[in-house]
N, C-alpha and C positions, 0 to 999 in steps of 0.2 A: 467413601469420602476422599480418596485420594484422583478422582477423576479430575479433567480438564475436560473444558468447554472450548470451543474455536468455533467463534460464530461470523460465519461469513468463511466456511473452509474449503467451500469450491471456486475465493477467488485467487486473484495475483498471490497475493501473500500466504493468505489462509490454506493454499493447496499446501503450498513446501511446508509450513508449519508442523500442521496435521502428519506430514511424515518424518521430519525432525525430531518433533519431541516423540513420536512412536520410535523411535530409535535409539532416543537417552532410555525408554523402557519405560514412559509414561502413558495410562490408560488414557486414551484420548476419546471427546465423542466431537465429532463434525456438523455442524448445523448450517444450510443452505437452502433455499429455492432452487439451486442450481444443481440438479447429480454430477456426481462424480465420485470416482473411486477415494476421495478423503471426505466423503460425505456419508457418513452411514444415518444421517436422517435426514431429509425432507422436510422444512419448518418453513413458513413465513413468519416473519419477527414481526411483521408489520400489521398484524391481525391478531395473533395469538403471542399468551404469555408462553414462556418456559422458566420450571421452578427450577432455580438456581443452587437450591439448597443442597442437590447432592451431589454439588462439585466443591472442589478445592481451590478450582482456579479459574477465573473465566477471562479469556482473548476478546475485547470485543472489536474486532475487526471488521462485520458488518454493515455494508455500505451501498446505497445505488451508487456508482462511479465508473470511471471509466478511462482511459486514456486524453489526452488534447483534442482528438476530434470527437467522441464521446463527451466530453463535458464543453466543448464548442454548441456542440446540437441541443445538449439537453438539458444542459444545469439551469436555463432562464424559464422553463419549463413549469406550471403546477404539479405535473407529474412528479418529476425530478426530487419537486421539493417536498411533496405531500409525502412519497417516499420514502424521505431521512428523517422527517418529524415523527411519519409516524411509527417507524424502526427504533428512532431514539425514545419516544415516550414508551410505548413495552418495554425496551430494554433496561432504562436506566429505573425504572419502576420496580422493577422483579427485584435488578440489582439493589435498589434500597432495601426491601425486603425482606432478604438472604442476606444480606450485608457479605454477600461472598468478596475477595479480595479481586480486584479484575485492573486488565489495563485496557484503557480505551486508546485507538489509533486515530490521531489528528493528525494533520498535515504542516505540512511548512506553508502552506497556503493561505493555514487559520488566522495568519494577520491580514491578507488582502480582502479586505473589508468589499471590494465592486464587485467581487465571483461569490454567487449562492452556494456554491462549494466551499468556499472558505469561510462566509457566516454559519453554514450549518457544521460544521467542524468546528467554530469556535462556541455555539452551542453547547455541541458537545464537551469540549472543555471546560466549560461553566458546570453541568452535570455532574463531572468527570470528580470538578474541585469540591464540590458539594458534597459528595458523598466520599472524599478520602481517597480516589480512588488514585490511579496513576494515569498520565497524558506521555505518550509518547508521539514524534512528530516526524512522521514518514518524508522523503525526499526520495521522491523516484526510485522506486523498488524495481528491478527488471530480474524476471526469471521465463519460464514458458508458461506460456500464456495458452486455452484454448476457444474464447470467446472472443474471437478477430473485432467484432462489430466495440469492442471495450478494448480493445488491446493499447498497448502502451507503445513509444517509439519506438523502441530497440525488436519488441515485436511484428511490430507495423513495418521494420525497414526490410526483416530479414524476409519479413513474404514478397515485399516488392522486388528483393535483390533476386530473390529465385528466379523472377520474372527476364532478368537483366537490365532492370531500372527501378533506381529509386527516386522517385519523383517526391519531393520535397512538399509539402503544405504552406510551410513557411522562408524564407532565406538563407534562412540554418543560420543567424547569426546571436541569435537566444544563447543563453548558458543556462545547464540545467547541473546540478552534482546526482548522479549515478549510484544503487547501489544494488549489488547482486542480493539475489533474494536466501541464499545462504548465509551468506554473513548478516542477512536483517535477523533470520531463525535464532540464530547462535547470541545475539543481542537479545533478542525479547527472552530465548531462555533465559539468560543471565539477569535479566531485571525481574524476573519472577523470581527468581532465587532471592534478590536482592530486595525485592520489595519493600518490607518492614525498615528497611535500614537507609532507605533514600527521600534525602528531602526532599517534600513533596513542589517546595518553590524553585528547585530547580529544573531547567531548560532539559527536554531531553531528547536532543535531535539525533537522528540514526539517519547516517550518509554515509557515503565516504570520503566527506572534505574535499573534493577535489571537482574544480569547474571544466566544463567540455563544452563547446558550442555544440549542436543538432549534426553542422556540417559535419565536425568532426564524428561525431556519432556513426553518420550516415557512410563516413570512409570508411573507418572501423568495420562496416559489417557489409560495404562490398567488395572489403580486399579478400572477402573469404569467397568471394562469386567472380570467376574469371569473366571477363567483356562486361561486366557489370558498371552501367555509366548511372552518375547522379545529376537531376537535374530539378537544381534549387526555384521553390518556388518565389512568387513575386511580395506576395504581404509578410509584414510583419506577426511575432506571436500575439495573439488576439485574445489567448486564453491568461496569461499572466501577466499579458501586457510588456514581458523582460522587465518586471519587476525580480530584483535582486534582494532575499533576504541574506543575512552573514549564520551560519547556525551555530547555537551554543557549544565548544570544544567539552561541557562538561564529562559528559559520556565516555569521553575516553580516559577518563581515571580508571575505568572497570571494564572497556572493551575497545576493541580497534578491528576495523574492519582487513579482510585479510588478502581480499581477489581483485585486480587492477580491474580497470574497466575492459582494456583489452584480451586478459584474461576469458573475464566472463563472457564479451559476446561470443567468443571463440566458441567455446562450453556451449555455449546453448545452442549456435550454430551446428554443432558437431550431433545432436540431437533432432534436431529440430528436423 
């Protein structure tokens, strides 16, 4: 009964999780469609239940999603969509169930009402509120990534820079806030600790507060690729519009993020 569930742990977030908290010394189980080495089961959510009852803790992190041109292509989709309803109705089912404690992952997206991504995320938060559970609200997670066709920008640039160009999608003149995917880890640890002791009506956004345009993004990760030129595209962002939300400071009564954005594409470059 001291198990953790992390559902959705072969993706962006869910891989570094599954090794995070296996390192504070927590028995973790992995649930994905997708293998990978933080995946020790093979589940679709989206067909089948899982009994929740023999965990302590459950991440629900699973999600079809994907990067800007990933949810460019797919989110207006039936696919796309039939995908998250029907992930969300197993899951939050079982979750009633078991009444196990879980936090659900929404986005800073979940207010823009014209992206199928942002209404099925705010879905989700309806479920979330209904059953007591917890809503936290992701803002651009970046770590390594190994599903390119989903990958996120800071992924997407460094495969281009290899190249010696990163050619841009958009103008780079969007603002996005950035945040390493360690310091996301080290946050959701601390709210599962916290859990019982957090008002549920507060705001609880995990970033790092700080705004960067795409361009800037794209310098940032070809100063690490000598002759590496960038060349910005013509349209504007099409996926969030450069709709600007401001996110709740509350979160940092209890956590602060710790790795500049410089920092980390460094890190991950240095890997990669």
């Amino acid at each position: 009964m001291n198990k953790i569930a992390v559902l959705g742990s072969s993706g962006q977030i869910g891989s570094h999780l599954v090794e995070f908290l296996e390192k504070e010394g927590h028995e973790v189980d992995g649930y994905d469609i997708v293998p990978s080495k933080t995946t020790n089961t093979l589940f679709d959510l989206r067909t089948r239940f899982l009994n929740f009852t023999q965990y302590k803790f459950i991440y629900f992190l699973a999600f079809d999603v994907g990067g800007s041109r990933y949810l460019k292509a797919y989110q207006h989709t039936p696919t796309f969509m039939n995908n998250n309803m029907r992930l969300m109705s197993n899951i939050f089912h079982e979750l009633e169930r078991s009444q196990t404690p879980f936090i659900f992952a929404s986005s800073q997206m979940a207010s823009m009402s014209y992206s199928p991504y942002g209404l099925l995320k705010q879905i989700g938060e309806e479920y979330t509120k209904a059953l007591n559970g917890m809503i936290v609200k992701f803002w651009n997670v970046y770590g390594i990534e190994k599903d390119l066709e989903k990958a996120h920008v800071i992924t997407d640039f460094i495969a281009k820079a290899k190249t010696g160009k990163i050619d841009m999608m958009t103008d780079g003149t969007e603002v996005r806030q950035m945040l390493y995917a360690d310091d996301c880890c080290d946050c959701l640890s601390k709210l599962k600790k916290l859990y019982y002791y957090i008002d549920r009506d507060k705001q609880l956004h995990i970033t790092n507060f700080k705004w960067n345009t795409i361009l800037e993004i794209a310098q940032y990760v070809s100063s690490h690729f000598k002759g590496c030129i960038i060349e910005p595209g013509l349209s504007k962002d099409e996926v969030q519009k450069d709709a600007r939300n401001e996110p709740d400071d509350y979160i940092l009564n209890f956590w602060k993020p710790k790795t500049s954005l410089k920092d980390g594409i460094s890190s991950i470059v240095a890997i990669s």
